[in-house]
Each structure stands twice: as structure tokens, then as C-alpha cells.
mmCIF file of the N, C-alpha and C atoms, coordinates in Angstrom:
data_MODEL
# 
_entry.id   MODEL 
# 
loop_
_atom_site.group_PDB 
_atom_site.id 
_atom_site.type_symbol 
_atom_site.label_atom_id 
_atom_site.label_alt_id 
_atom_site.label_comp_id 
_atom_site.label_asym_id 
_atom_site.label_entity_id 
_atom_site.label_seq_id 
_atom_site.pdbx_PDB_ins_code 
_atom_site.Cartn_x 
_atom_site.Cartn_y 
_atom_site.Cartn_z 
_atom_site.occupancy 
_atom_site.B_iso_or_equiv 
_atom_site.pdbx_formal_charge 
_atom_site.auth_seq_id 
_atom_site.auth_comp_id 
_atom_site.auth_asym_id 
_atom_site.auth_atom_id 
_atom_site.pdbx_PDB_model_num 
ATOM 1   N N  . UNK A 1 1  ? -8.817  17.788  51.393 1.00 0.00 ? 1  UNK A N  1 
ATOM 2   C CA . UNK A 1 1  ? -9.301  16.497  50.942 1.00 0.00 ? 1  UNK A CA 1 
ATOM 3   C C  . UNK A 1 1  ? -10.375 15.960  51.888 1.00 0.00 ? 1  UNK A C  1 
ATOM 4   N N  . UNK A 1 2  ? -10.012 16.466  52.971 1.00 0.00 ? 2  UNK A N  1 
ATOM 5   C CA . UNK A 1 2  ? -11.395 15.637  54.235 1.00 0.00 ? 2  UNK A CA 1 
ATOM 6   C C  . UNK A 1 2  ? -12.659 16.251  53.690 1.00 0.00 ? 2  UNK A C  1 
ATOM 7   N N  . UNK A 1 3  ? -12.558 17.264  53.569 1.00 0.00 ? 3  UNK A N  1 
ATOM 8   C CA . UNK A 1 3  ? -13.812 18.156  53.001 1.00 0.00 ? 3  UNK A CA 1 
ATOM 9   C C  . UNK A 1 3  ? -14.837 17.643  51.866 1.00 0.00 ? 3  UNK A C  1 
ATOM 10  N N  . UNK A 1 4  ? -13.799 17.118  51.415 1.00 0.00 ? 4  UNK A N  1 
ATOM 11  C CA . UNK A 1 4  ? -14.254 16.078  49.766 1.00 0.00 ? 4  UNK A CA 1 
ATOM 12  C C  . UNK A 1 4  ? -15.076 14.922  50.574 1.00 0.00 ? 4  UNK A C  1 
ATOM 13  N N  . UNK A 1 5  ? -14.390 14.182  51.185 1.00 0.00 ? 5  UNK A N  1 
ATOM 14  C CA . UNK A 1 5  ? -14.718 13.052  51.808 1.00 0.00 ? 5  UNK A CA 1 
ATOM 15  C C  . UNK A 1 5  ? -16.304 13.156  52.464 1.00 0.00 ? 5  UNK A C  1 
ATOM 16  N N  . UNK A 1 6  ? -16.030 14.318  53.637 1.00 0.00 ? 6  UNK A N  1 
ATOM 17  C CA . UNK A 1 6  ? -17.601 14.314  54.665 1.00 0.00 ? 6  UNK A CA 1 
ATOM 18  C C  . UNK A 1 6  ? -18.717 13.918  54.027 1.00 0.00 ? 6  UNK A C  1 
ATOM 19  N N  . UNK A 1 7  ? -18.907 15.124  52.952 1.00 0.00 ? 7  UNK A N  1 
ATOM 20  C CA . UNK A 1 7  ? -20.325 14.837  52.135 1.00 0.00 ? 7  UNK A CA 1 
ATOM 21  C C  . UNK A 1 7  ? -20.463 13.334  51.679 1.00 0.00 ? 7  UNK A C  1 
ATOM 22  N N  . UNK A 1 8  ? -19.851 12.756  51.326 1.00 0.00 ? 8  UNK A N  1 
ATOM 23  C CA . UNK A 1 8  ? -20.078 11.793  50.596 1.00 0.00 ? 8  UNK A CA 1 
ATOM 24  C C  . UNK A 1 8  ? -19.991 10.735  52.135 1.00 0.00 ? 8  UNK A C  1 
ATOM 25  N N  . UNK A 1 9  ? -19.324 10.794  53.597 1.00 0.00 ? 9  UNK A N  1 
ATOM 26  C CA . UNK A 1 9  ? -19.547 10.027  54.214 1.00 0.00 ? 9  UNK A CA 1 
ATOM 27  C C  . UNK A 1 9  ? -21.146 10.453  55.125 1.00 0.00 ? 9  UNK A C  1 
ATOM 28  N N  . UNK A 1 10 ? -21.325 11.404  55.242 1.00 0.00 ? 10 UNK A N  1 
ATOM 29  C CA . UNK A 1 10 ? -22.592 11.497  55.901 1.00 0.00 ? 10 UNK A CA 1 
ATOM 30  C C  . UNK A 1 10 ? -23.929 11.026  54.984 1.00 0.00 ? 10 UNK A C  1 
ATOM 31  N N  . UNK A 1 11 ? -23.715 10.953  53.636 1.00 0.00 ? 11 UNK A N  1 
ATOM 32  C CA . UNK A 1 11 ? -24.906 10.340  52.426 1.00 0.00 ? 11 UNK A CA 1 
ATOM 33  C C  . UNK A 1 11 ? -24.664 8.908   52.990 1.00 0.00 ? 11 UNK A C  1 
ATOM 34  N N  . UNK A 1 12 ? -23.587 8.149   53.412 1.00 0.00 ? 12 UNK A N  1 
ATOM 35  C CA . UNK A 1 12 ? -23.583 6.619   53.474 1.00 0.00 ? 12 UNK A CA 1 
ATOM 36  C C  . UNK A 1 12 ? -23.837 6.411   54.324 1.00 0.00 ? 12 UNK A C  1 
ATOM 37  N N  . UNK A 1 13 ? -23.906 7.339   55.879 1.00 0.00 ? 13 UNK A N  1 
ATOM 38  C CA . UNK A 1 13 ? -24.361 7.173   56.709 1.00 0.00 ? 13 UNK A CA 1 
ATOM 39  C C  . UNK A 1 13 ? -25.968 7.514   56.713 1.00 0.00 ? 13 UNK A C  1 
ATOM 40  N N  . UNK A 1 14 ? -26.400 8.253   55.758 1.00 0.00 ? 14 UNK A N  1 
ATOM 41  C CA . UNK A 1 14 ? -27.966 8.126   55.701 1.00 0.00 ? 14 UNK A CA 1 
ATOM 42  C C  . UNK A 1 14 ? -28.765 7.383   55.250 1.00 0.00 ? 14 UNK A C  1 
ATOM 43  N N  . UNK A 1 15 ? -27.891 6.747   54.590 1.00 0.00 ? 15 UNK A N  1 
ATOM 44  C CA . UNK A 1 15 ? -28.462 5.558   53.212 1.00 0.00 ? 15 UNK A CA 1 
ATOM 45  C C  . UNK A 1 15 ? -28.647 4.057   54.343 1.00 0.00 ? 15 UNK A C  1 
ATOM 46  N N  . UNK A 1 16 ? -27.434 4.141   55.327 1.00 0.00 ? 16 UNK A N  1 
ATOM 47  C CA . UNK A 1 16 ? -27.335 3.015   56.434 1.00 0.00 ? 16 UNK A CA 1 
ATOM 48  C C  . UNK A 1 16 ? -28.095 3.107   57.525 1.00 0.00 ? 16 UNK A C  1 
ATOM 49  N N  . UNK A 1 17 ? -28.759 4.401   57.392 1.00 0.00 ? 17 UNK A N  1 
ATOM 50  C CA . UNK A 1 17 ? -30.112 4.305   58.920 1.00 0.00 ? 17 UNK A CA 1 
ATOM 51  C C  . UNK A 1 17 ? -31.256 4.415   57.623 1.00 0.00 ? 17 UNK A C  1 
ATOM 52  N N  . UNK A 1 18 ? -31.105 4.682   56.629 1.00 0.00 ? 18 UNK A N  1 
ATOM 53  C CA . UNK A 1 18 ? -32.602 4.513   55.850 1.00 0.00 ? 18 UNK A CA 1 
ATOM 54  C C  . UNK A 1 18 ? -32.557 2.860   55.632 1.00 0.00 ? 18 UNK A C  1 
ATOM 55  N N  . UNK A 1 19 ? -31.884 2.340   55.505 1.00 0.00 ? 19 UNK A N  1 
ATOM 56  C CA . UNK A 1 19 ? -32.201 0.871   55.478 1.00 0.00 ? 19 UNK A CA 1 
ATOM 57  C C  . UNK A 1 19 ? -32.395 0.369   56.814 1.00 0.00 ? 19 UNK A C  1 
ATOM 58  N N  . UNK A 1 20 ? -31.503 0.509   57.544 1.00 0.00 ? 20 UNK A N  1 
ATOM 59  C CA . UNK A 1 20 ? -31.588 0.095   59.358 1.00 0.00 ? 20 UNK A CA 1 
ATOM 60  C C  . UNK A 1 20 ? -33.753 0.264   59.153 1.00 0.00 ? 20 UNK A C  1 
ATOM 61  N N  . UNK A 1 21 ? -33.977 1.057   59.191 1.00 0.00 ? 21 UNK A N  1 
ATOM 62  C CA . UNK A 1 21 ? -34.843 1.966   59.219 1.00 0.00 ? 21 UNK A CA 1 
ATOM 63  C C  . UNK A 1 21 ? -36.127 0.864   58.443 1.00 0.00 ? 21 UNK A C  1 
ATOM 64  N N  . UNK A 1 22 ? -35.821 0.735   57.219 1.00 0.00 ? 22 UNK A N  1 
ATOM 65  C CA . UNK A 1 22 ? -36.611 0.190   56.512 1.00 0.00 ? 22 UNK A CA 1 
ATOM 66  C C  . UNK A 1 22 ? -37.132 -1.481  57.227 1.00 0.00 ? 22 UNK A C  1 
ATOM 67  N N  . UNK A 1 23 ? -35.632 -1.957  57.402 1.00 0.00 ? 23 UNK A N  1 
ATOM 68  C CA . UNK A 1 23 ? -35.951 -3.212  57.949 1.00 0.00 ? 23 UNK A CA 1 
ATOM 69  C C  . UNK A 1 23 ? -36.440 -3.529  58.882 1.00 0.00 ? 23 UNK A C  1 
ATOM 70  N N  . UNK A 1 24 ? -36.604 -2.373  59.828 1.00 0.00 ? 24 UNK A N  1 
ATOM 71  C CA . UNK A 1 24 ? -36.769 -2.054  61.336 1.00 0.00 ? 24 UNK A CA 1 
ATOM 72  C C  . UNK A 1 24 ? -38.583 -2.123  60.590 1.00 0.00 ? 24 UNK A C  1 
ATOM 73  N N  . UNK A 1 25 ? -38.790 -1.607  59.677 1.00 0.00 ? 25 UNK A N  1 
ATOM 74  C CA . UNK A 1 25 ? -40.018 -1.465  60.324 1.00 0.00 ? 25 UNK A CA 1 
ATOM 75  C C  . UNK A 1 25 ? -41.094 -2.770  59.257 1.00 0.00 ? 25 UNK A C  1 
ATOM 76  N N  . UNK A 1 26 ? -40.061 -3.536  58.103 1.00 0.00 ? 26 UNK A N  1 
ATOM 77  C CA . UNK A 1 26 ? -40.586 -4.462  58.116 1.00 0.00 ? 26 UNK A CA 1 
ATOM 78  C C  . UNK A 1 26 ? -40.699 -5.514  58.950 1.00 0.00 ? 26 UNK A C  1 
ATOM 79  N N  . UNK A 1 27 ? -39.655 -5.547  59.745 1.00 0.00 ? 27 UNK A N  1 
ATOM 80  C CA . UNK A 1 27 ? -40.145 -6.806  60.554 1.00 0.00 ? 27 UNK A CA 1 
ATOM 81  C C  . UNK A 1 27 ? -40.933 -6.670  61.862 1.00 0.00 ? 27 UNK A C  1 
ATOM 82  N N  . UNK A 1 28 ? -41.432 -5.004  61.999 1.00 0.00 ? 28 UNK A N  1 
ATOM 83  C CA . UNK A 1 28 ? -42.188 -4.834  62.904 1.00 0.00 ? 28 UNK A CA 1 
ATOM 84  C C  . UNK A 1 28 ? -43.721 -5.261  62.321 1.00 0.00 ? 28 UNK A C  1 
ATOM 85  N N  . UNK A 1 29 ? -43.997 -4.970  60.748 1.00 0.00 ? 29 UNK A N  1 
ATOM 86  C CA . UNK A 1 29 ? -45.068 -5.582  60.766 1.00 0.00 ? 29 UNK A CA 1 
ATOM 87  C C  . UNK A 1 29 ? -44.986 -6.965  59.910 1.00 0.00 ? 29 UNK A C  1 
ATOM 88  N N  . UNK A 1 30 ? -44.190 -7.759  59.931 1.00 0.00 ? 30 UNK A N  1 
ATOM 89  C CA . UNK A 1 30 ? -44.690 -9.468  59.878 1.00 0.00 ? 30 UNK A CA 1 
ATOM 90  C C  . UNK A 1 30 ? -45.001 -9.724  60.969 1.00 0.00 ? 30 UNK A C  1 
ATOM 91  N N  . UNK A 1 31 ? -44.187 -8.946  62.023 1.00 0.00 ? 31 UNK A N  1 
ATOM 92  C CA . UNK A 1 31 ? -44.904 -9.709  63.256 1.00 0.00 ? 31 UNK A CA 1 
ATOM 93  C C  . UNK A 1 31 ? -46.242 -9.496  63.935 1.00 0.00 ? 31 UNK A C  1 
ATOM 94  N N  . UNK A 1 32 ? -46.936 -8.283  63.171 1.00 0.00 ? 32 UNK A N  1 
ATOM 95  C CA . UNK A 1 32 ? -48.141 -7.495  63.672 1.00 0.00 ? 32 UNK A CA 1 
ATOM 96  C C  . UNK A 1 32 ? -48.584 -8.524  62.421 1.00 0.00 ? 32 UNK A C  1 
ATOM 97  N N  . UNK A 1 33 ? -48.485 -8.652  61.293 1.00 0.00 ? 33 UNK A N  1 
ATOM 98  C CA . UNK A 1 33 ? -49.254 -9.618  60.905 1.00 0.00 ? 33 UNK A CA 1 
ATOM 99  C C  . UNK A 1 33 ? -49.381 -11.070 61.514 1.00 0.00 ? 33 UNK A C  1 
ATOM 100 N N  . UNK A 1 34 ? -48.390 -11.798 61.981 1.00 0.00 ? 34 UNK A N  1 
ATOM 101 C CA . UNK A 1 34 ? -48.462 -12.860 62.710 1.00 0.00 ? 34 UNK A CA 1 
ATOM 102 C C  . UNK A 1 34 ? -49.275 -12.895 64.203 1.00 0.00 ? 34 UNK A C  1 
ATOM 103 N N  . UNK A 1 35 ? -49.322 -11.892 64.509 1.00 0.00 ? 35 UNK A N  1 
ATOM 104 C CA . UNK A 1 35 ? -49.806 -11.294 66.045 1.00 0.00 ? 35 UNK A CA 1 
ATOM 105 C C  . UNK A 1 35 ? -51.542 -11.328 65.297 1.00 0.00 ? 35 UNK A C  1 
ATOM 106 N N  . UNK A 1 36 ? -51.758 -10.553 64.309 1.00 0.00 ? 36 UNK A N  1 
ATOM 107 C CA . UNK A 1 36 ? -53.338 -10.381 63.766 1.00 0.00 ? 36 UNK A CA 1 
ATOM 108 C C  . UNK A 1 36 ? -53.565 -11.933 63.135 1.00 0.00 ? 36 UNK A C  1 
ATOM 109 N N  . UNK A 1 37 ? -53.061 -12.701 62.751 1.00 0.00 ? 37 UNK A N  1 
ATOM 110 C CA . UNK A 1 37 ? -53.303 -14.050 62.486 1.00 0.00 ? 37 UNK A CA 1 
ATOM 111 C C  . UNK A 1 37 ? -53.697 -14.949 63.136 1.00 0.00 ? 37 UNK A C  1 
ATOM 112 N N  . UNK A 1 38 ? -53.014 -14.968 64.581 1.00 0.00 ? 38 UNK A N  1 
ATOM 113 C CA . UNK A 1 38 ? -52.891 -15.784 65.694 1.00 0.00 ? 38 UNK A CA 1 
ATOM 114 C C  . UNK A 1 38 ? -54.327 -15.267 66.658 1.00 0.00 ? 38 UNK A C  1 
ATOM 115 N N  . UNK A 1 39 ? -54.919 -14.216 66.431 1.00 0.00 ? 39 UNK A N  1 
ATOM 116 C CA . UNK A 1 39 ? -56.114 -13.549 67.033 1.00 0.00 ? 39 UNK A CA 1 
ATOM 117 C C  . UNK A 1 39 ? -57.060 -13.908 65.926 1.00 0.00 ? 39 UNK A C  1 
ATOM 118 N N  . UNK A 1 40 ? -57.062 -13.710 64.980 1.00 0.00 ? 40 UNK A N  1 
ATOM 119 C CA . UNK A 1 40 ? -57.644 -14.071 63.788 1.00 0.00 ? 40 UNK A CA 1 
ATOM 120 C C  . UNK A 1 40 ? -57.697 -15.063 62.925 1.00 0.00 ? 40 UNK A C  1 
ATOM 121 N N  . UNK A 1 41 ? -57.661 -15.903 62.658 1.00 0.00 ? 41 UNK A N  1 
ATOM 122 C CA . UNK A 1 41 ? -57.057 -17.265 61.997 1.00 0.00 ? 41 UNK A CA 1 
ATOM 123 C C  . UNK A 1 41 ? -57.988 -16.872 60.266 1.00 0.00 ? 41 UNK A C  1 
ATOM 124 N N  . UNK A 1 42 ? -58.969 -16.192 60.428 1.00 0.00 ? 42 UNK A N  1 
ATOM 125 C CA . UNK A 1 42 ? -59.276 -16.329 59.395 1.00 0.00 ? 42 UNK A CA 1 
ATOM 126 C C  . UNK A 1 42 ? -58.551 -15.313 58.467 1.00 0.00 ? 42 UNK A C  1 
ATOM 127 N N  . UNK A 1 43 ? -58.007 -14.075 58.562 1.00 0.00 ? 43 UNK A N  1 
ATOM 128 C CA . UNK A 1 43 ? -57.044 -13.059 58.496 1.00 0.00 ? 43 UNK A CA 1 
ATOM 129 C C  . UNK A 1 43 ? -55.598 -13.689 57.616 1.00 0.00 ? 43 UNK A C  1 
ATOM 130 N N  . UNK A 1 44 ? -55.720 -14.845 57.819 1.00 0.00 ? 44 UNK A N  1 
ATOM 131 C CA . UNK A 1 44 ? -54.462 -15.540 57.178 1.00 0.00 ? 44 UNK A CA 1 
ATOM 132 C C  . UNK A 1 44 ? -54.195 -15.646 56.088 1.00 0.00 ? 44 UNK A C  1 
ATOM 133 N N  . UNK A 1 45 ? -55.217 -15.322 55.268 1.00 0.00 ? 45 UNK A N  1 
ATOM 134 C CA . UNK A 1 45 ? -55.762 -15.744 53.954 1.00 0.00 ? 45 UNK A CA 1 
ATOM 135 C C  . UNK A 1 45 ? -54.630 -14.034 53.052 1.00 0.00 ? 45 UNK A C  1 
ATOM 136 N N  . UNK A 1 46 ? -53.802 -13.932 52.346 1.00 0.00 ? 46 UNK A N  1 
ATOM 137 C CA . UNK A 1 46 ? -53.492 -13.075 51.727 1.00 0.00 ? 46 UNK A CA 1 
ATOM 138 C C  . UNK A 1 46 ? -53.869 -12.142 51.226 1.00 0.00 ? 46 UNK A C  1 
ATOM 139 N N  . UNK A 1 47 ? -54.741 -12.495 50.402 1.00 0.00 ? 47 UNK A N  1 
ATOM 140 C CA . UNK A 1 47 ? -55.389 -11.453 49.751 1.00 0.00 ? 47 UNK A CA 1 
ATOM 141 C C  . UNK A 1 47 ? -55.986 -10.567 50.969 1.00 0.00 ? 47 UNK A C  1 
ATOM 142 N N  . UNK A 1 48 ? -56.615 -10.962 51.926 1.00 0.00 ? 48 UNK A N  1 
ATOM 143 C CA . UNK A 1 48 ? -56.625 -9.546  52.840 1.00 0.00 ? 48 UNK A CA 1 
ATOM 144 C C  . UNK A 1 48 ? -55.886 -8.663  53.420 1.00 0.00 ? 48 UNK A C  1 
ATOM 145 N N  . UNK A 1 49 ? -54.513 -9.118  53.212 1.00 0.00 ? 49 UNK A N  1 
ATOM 146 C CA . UNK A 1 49 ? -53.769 -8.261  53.551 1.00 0.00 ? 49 UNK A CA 1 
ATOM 147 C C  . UNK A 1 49 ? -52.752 -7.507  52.033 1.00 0.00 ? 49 UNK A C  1 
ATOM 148 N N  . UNK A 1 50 ? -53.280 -7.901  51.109 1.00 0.00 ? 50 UNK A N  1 
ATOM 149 C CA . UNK A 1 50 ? -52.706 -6.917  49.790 1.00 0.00 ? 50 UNK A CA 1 
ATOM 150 C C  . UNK A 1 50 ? -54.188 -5.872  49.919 1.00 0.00 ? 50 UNK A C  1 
ATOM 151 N N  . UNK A 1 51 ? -55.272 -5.971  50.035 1.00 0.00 ? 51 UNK A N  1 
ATOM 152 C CA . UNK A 1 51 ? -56.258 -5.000  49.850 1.00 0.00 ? 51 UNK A CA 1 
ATOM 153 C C  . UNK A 1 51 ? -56.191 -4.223  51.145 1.00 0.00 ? 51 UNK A C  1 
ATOM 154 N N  . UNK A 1 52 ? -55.346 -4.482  52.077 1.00 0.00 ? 52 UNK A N  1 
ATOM 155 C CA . UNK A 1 52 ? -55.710 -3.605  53.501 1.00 0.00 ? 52 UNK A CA 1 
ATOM 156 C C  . UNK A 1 52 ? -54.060 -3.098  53.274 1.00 0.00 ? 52 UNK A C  1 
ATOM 157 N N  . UNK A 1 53 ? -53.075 -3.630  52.286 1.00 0.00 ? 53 UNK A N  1 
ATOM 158 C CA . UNK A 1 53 ? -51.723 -2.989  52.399 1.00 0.00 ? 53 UNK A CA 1 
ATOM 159 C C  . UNK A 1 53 ? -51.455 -3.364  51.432 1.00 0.00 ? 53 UNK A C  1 
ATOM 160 N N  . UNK A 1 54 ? -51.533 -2.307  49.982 1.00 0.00 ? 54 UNK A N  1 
ATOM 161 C CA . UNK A 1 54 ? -51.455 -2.458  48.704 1.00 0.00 ? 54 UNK A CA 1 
ATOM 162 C C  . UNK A 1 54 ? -49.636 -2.920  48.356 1.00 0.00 ? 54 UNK A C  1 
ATOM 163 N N  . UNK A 1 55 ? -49.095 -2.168  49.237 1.00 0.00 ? 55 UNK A N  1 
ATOM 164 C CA . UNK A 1 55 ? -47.892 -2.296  48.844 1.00 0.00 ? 55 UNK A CA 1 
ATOM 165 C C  . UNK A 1 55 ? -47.211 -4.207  49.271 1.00 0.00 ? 55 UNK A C  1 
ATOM 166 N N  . UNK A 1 56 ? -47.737 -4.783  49.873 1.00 0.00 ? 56 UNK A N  1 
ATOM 167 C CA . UNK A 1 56 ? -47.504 -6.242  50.496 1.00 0.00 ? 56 UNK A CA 1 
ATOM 168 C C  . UNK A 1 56 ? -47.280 -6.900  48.580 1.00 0.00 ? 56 UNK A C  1 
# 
């Protein structure tokens, strides 16, 4: 029965560093956007940052 179990606990453990993971690296860049804002003031404006990061 453990055997049954592993697979399915090492997928939840990948699924829990792919999110760790994900969030890790959104909030690395709000703050690189806040960091390019604060150097830039004009940069603030949105739309430059959907055409320089389509996915935003």
C-alpha cells in the first residue's frame, strides 16, 4: 500500500515547490517593478509594462 501512496505523494510535493516557486518569483518582480518605478517615475504608466511583459 505505501507503494500506492509515494507516487501520488512526491506529485504533491511537486505541485507545492511549483507554486512555492511561482510565487517566489512573482513577488520578485512587483518588486523589480516597484524598484524600476521609483528610478523611473515615468515607467509607472501600465501599459509599458504589458508591452515589455505580455503576460502582466
Amino acid at each position: 500500500m505505501e507503494a500506492r501512496l509515494m507516487p501520488s505523494a512526491r506529485r504533491m510535493m511537486r505541485a507545492e515547490h511549483a507554486l512555492y516557486l511561482a510565487r517566489q518569483l512573482s513577488a520578485d518582480f512587483v518588486v523589480s517593478i516597484a524598484l524600476d518605478i521609483e528610478v523611473n517615475p515615468l515607467r509607472a504608466d501600465p501599459e509599458f509594462y504589458r508591452q515589455a511583459h505580455p503576460f502582466c
